[in-house]
C-alpha positions in Angstrom: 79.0 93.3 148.5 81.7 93.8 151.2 85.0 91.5 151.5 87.0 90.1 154.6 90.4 91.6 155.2 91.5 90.6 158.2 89.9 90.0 161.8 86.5 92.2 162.2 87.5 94.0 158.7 84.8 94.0 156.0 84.7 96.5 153.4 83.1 97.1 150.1 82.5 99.5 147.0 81.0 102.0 148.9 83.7 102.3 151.6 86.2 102.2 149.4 84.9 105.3 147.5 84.5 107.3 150.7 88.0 106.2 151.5 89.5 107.7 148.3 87.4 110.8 149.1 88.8 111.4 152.0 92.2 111.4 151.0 91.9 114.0 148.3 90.4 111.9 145.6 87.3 114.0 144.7 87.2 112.9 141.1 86.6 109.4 141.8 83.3 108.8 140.6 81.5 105.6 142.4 81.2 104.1 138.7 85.1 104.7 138.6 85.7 102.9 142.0 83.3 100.3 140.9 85.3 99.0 138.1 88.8 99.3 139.4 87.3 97.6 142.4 86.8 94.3 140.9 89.6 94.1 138.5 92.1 94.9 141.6 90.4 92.1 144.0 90.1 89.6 140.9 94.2 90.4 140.0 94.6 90.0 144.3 93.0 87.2 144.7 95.3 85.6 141.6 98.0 86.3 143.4 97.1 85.4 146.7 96.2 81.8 145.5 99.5 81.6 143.0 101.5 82.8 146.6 99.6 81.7 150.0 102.7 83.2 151.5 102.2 86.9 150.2 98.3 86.6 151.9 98.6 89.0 154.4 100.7 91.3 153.2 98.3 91.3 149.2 94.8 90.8 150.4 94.6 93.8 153.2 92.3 96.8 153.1 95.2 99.2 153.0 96.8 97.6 149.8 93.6 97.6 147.9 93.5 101.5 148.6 96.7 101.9 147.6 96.1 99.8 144.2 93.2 102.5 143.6 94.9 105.8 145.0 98.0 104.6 142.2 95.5 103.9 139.5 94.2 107.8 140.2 97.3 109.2 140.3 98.3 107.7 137.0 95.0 107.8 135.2 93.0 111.3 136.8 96.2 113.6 137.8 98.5 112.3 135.1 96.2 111.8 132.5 97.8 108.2 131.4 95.2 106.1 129.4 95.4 102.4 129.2 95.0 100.7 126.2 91.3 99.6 126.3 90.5 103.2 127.2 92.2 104.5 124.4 90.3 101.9 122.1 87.2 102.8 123.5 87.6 106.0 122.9 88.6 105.8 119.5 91.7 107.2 119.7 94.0 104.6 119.1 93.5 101.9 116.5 92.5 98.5 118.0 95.1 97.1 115.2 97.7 97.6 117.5 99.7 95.0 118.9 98.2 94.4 122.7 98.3 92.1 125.4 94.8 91.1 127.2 93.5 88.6 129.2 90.1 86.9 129.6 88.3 87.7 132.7 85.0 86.5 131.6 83.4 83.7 129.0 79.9 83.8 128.1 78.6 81.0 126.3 75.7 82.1 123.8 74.0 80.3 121.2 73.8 80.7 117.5 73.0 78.9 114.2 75.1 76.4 112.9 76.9 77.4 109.6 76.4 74.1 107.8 72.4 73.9 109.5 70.4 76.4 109.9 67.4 74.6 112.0 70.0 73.7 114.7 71.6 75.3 117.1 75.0 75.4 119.0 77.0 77.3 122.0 79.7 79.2 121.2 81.5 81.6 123.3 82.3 85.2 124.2 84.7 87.0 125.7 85.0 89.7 128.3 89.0 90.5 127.8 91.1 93.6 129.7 94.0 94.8 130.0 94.0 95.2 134.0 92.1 98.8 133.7 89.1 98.9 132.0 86.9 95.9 130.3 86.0 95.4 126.4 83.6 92.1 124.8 85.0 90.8 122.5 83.6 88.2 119.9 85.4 84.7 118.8 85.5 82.9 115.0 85.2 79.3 114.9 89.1 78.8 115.7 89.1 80.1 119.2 85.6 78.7 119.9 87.3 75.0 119.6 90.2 76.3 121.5 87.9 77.3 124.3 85.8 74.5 124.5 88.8 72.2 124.8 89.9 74.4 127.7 92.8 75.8 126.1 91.6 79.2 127.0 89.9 79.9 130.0 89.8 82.8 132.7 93.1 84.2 133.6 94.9 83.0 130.0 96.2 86.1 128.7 96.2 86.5 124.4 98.3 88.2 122.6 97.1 89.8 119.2 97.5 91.9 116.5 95.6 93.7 113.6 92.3 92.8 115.3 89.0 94.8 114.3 86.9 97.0 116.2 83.0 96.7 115.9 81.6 100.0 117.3 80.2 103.1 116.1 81.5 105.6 114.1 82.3 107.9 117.3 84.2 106.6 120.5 82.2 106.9 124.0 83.2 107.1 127.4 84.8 104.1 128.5 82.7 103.0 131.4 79.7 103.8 129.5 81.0 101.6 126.1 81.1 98.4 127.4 77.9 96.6 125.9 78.4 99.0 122.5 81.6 97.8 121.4 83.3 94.5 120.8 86.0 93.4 119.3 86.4 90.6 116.6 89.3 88.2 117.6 90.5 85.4 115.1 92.2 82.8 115.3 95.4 83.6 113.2 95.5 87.2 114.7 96.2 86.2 118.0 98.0 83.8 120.5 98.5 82.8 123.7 100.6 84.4 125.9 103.2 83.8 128.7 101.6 84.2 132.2 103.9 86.7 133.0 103.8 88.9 130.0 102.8 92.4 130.6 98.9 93.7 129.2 98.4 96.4 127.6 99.8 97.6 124.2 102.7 95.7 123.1 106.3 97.3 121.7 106.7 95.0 118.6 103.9 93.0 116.7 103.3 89.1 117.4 104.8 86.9 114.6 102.7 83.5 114.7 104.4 79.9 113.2 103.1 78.7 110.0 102.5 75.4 112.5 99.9 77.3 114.9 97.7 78.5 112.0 94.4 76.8 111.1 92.7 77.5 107.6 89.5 79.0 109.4 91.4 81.2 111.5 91.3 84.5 109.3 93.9 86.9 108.1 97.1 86.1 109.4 98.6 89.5 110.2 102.3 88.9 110.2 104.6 85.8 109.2 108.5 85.6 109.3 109.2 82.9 106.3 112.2 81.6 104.7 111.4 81.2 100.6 112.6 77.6 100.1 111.7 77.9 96.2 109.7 80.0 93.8 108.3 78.2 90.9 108.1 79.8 87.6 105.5 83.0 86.8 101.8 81.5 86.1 98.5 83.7 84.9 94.9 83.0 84.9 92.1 84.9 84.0 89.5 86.7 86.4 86.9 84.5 87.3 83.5 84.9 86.0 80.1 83.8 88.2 78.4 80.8 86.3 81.7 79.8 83.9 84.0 77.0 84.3 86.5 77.7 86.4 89.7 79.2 85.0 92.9 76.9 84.4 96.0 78.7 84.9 99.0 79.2 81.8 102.5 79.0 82.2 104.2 81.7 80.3 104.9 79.7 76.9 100.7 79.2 77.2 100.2 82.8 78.2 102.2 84.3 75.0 100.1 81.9 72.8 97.3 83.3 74.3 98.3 86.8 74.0 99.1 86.5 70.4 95.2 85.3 69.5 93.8 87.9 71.0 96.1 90.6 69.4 94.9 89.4 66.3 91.5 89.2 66.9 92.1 92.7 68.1 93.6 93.7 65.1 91.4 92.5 63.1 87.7 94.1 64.9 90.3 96.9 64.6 90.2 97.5 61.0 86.9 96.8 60.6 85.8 99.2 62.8 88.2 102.0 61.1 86.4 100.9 57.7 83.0 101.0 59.6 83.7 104.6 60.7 85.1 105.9 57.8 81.8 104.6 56.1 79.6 106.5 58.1 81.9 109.6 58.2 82.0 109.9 53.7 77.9 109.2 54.2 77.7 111.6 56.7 80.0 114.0 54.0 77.7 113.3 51.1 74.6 114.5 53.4 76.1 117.2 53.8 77.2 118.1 50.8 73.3 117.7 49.1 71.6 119.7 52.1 74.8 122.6 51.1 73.6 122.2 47.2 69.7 121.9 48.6 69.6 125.2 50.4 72.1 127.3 48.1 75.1 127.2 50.2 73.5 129.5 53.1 75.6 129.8 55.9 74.3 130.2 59.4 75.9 130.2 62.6 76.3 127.2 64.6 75.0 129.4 67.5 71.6 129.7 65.9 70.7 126.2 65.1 67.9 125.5 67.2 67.3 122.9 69.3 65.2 120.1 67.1 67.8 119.9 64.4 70.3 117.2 66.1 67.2 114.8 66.0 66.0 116.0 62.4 69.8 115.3 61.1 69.7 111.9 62.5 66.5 111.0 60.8 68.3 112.5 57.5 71.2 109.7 58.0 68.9 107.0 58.7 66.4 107.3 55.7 66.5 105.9 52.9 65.0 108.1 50.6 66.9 111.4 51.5 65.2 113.4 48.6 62.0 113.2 49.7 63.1 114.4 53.0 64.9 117.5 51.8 61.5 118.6 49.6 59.4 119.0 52.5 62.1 121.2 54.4 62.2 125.0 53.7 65.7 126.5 52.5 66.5 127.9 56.4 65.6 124.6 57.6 68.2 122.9 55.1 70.3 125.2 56.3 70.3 124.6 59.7 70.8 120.6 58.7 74.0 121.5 56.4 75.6 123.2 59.1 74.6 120.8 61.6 75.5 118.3 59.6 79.1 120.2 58.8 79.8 120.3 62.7 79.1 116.8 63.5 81.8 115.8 61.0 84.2 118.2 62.5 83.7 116.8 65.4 83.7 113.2 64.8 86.8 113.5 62.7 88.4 115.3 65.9 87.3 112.7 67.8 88.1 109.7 65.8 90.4 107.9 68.5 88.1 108.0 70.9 85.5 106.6 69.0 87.1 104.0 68.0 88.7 103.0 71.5 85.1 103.1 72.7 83.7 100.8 70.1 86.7 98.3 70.5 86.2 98.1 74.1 82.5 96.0 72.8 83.8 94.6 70.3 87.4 93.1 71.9 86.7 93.4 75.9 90.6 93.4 77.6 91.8 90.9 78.7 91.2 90.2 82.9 94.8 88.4 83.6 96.3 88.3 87.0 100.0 86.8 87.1 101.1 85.1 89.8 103.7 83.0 91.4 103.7 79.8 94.1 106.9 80.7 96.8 107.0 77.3 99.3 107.8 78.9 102.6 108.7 77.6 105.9 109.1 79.2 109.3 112.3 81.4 109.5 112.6 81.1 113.4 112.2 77.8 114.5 114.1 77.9 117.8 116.1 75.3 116.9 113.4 72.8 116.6 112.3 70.9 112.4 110.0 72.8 111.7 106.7 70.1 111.3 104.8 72.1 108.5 106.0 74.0 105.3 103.6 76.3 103.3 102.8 77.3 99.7 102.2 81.1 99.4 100.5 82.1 96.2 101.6 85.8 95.4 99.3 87.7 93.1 100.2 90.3 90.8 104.2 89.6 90.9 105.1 91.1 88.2 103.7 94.4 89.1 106.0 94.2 92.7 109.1 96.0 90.7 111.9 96.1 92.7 110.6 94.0 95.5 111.6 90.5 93.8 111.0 87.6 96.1 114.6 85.2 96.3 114.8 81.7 97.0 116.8 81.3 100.2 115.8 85.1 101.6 113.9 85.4 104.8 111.0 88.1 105.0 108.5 89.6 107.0 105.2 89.3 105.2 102.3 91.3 106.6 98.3 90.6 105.9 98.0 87.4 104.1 95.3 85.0 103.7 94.6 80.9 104.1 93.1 79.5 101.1 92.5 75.6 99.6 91.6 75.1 103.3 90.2 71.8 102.9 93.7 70.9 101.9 95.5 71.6 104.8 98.0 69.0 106.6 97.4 69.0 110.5 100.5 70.9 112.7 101.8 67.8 114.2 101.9 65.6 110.8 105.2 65.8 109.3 105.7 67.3 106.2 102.2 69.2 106.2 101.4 72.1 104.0 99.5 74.7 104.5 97.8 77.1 101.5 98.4 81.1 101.4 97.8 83.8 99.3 98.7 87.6 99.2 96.1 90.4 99.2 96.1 94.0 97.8 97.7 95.0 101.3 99.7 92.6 101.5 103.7 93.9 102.6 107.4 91.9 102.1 110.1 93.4 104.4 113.2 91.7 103.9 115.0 90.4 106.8 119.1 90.2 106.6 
């Protein structure tokens, strides 16, 4: 396909390569000219419509070549990657903070979640940072936003801590386009300003508790002010099939702690009584297969190999004399010493035994602690803020130092929504929305 630039001035791909070519470029592959190609007349032809003014000075043959003779001296002779090269590549995590923008939506049709038998369009994205082109898959959030046209072509999105679904290995960028794909959500990202540069960004994106939605996925980073921490609450782990678990305030949670220490105390001694039992059985055994066999000693080095099971059946019968009559004298031998070693060792082992057994007995107790902080937005440019959160925070006793202050502003890195069919709506005043911590979840004060 060639392009006008100007009277009795068409040019294409091909033309463009040979130009290059000619003027030194001999790495420029054709499938290198191709793609530059269209992302430079696509970013052109922006700019040309955004500033009819600027039209013959933008969209001319000799500015296109110098768009790709700058993009060869920074990529091929000084070895700068962009950022979706580097992601492709695998050697820079696609967490990273980046700018791109969409340059193509597919729409594509799937199952829908709540039926099965019907089916609906949702969209994908073809997204780059000016250089090079990656796909890039939607969640439910951003497929709303796009079918109400608040994303289209051209909007440029902003994200952060967004995951890469590719194989294990990175592949040549212009060669990885239909292998790898990124997985955008709507809490990980945001729109961006139109003039706001692509490519990796310097700082992370901090969304407003007001622009997230409960099906939008992790939320990567907030900046909260704690407005008030209610007191310390625990609940035990949940278990598939059981009533749900009610959660204990700590007056509830020492009652409950005090039960179970007795019921441990208790399956405590009678387990100690229970060994003891078997270990003065296990003592008398041995002490009429010693009188049985004449006190003959043998090494424990010689017992053979059937005597572990014969001593068991010793401890089990009931009728032990019988046993011992149809045993020659070196085979009661074997047995006393066996039987000699075994209380050595459970006796040396007692502790462990018992902690073992208790574990069956008295399982531990699955308690998580947690408290409720109600949050709001700590930068609200100087407008009400029109929605307030509750963020549950698991495990806070186990945070140490790191104690959470009413009237303290944080940084608060990979939470999670939850109660989401309890969420207010952003423009409602006095809306809450539901949070809760994770196991990687991070609290950086702010001053």
């Amino acid at each position: 396909m060639c392009y006008y630039f100007g009277p009795s001035r068409t040019h294409g791909r091909l033309e463009a390569r040979a130009e290059l070519r000619r003027r030194g470029c001999s790495l420029a592959t054709q499938e290198w000219v191709d793609n530059h190609w269209s992302l430079i007349l696509w970013k052109l032809a922006g700019l040309v419509r955004a500033y009819p003014m600027d039209l013959t000075e933008r969209w001319s043959w000799s500015h296109v070549i110098d768009q790709l003779l700058y993009r060869y001296e920074r990529e091929i002779n000084r070895g700068q990657r962009p950022a979706v090269k580097k992601i492709q590549e695998q050697d820079c995590a696609s967490t990273r903070s980046m700018v791109l923008t969409v340059c193509q939506i597919k729409m594509t049709t799937r199952q829908k979640a709540d039926d099965p038998d019907q089916t609906e369009e949702h969209p994908e994205f073809v997204l780059t940072d000016g250089w090079y082109k990656i796909r890039a898959s939607v969640d439910d959030c951003l497929g709303r936003a796009t079918k109400m046209a608040k994303i289209q072509v051209g909007t440029k999105i902003a994200m952060s801590g967004i995951k890469l679904d590719a194989a294990k290995e990175g592949k040549e960028v212009l060669k990885a386009l239909d292998d790898t794909m990124l997985k955008l959500t709507g809490n990980s990202t945001c729109l961006a300003r139109w003039y706001t540069k692509l490519g990796f960004a310097p700082k992370p994106f901090v969304p407003t508790i007001a622009s997230l939605s409960p099906d939008g996925g992790n939320v990567v980073m907030l900046h909260i002010t704690v407005t008030k921490m209610f007191p310390i609450g625990y609940i035990d782990a949940f278990v598939e099939g059981a009533p749900r678990p009610i959660p204990r305030c700590q007056k509830e949670e020492d009652a409950a702690m005090d039960e179970w220490m007795k019921m441990w105390e208790k399956e405590q001694a009678d387990e100690c009584k229970e060994f003891e039992d078997r270990l003065q059985k296990l003592e008398a055994l041995a002490e009429r297969l010693d009188h049985a066999c004449g006190y003959k000693s043998v090494s424990r080095d010689l017992l053979p190999h059937w005597v572990d099971d014969v001593l068991d059946e010793f401890e089990e019968a009931t009728d032990v004399k019988s046993l011992i009559k149809l045993k020659s004298r070196d085979e009661l031998s074997y047995l006393a010493t066996a039987a000699h070693a075994k209380i050595a060792y459970e006796r040396d082992n007692a502790q462990r035994t018992i902690e073992k057994a208790m574990e069956g007995r008295v399982p531990q107790r699955q308690v998580r602690n947690f408290q409720v902080a109600c949050i709001e937005d700590a930068r609200t440019y100087h407008r009400t803020p029109m929605r307030t959160g509750q963020l549950t925070v698991w495990d806070i006793l186990s945070m140490g130092d790191e104690i959470i202050r009413e009237g303290r502003s944080y940084l608060v890195s990979n939470i999670v929504p939850t109660q989401k069919g309890s969420w207010g709506k952003p423009a409602v005043a006095d809306s809450e929305v539901f949070l809760q911590t994770t196991r990687g979840t991070r609290w950086s004060p702010v001053p």
